[in-house]
Every structure is written in structure tokens, then in C-alpha cells.
C-alpha positions in Angstrom: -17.6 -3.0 -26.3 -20.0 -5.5 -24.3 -22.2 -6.6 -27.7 -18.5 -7.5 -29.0 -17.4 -9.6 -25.3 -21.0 -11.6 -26.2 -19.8 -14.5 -28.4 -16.5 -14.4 -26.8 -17.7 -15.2 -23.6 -20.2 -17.7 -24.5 -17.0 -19.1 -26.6 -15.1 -18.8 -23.1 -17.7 -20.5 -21.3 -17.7 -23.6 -23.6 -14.1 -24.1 -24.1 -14.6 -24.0 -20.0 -16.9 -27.4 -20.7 -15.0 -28.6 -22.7 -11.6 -28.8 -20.3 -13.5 -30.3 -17.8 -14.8 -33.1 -20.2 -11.5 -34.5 -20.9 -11.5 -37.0 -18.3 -13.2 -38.1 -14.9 -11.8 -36.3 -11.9 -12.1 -36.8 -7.9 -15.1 -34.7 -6.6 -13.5 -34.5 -3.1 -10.0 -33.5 -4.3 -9.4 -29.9 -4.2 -7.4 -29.5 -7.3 -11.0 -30.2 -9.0 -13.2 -28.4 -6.5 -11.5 -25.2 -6.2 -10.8 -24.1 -9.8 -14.5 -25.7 -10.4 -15.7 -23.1 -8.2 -13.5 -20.2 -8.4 -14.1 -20.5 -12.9 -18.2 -20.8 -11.8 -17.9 -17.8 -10.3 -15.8 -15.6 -12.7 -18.5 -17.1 -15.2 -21.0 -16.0 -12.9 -19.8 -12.6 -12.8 -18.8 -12.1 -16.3 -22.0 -13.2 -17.3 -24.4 -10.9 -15.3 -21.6 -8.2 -16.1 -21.7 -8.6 -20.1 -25.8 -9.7 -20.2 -27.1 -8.2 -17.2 -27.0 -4.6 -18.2 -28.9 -5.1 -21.2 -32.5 -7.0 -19.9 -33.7 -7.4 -23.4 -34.8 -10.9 -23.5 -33.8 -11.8 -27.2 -30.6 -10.6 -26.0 -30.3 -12.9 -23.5 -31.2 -16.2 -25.0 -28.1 -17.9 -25.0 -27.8 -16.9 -21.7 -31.0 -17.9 -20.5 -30.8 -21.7 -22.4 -27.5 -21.5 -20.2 -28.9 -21.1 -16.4 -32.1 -23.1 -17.1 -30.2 -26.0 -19.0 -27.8 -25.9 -15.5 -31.0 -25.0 -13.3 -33.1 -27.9 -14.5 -30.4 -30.6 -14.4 -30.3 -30.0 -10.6 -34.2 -30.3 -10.0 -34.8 -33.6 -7.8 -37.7 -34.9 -10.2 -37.3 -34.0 -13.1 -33.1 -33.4 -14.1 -31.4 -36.1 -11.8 -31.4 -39.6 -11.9 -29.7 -42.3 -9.1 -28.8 -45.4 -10.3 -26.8 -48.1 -7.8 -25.8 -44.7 -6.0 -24.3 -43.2 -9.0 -26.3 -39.8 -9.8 -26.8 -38.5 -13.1 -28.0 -34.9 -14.4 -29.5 -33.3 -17.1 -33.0 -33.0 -18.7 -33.6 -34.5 -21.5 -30.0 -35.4 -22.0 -28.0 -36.2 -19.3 -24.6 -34.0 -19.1 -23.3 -34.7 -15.5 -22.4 -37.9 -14.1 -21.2 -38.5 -9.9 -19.6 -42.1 -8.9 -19.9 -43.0 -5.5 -17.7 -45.7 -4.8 -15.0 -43.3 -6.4 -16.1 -40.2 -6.1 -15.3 -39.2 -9.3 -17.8 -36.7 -11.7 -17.5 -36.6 -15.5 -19.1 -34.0 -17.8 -20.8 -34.8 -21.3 -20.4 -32.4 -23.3 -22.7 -33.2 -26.4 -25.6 -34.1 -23.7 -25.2 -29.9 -22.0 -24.9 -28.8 -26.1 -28.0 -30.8 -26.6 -29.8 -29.3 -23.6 -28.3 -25.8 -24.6 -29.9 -25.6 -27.7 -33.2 -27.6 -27.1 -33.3 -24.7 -24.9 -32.8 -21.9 -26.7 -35.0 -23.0 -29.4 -37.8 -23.5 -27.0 -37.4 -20.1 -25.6 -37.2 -18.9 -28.8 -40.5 -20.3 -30.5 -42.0 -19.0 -26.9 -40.8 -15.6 -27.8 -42.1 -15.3 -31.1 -45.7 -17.2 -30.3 -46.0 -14.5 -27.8 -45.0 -11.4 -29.9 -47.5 -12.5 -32.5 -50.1 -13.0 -30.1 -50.0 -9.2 -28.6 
């Protein structure tokens, strides 16, 4: 039953992205922050729920390229970038904007896919250097 919920959660989780790319919406407003938070968190548990049980690590790529893609973007040196006050995030691409002046956040969704699979293909080659060397 869980190898079948696999691709439809990582389907659920970017038609998730994808909703909140369709415009710019008020960071402070609670009709964004508290479905933004209450959806991470169903995510969040899904996710450990479906992928958790099973620790194989070939298993878990997708979900891997997921947390560090979301991990690295929030690293001070090296995912985030402040221009004029406005801060951006993502590594290499960046995927998630916050205004300032209007404290507004956007989400780009082909600069998170681009990180996503950067990602996973990194891991991947990682995985298969490694098997060959032991």
C-alpha cells in the first residue's frame, strides 16, 4: 500500500507548489500563513509516514533532493540572498522570493524543480560512485 502512496504523494506535494505559485501573497496575513503551515505539516507527516518506514536510501531520493533542496535554500551563506531588503532563496536557483516594503512572498516553481532534480541527480551519482567503490 505505501510503495503505491510514493508517486502520489510526491504528485501531492508538487501540485502543493504549484498552488502557491500562482500569485504573490501577504506573508503577515493569516489566510497565507496558516494553511502554509498547517499543509507543511501534513507534508511533514505524510512524508516521514510513507518514506520513513522504509530507510533504504535509493528509496528515499526524491525525498531526500526534497529536504535538502528546502534545507539549503534557508542556509545564511550559501541559499539566501538580500538585495534592497528584499530576500531571495534557493541554491543554485533561486525558488523563494520575500518583499519588504510589502510583505509579500512568491514561489518559483521551475527554480525549486531545478534544485529538485540537480539534487537528486547529485545524490544519485554519489550513490553509485560509492557502491562501486566498496
Amino acid at each position: 500500500m505505501k510503495d503505491k502512496s510514493n508517486p502520489w504523494f510526491i504528485l501531492f506535494v508538487f501540485l502543493v507548489l504549484i498552488i502557491f505559485t500562482q500569485g504573490t501573497d501577504d506573508i503577515v496575513d493569516p489566510s497565507f500563513f496558516v494553511p502554509a503551515i498547517i499543509i507543511s505539516l501534513l507534508l511533514g507527516v505524510s512524508g516521514v509516514y510513507l518514506l520513513g518506514k522504509d530507510m533504504d536510501f535509493l528509496k528515499n531520493l526524491y525525498f531526500l533532493s526534497y529536504v535538502m533542496t528546502i534545507g539549503i535554500a534557508f542556509v545564511p551563506a550559501v541559499g539566501s540572498y538580500i538585495e534592497d531588503g528584499d530576500r531571495f532563496y534557493g541554491f543554485p536557483a533561486q525558488w523563494f522570493s520575500y518583499y519588504h516594503l510589502s510583505g509579500s512572498v512568491s514561489f518559483h516553481i521551475i527554480g525549486f524543480l531545478f534544485d529538485f532534480f540537480l539534487f537528486y541527480f547529485l545524490l544519485r551519482f554519489l550513490n553509485k560512485i560509492f557502491l562501486k567503490s566498496s
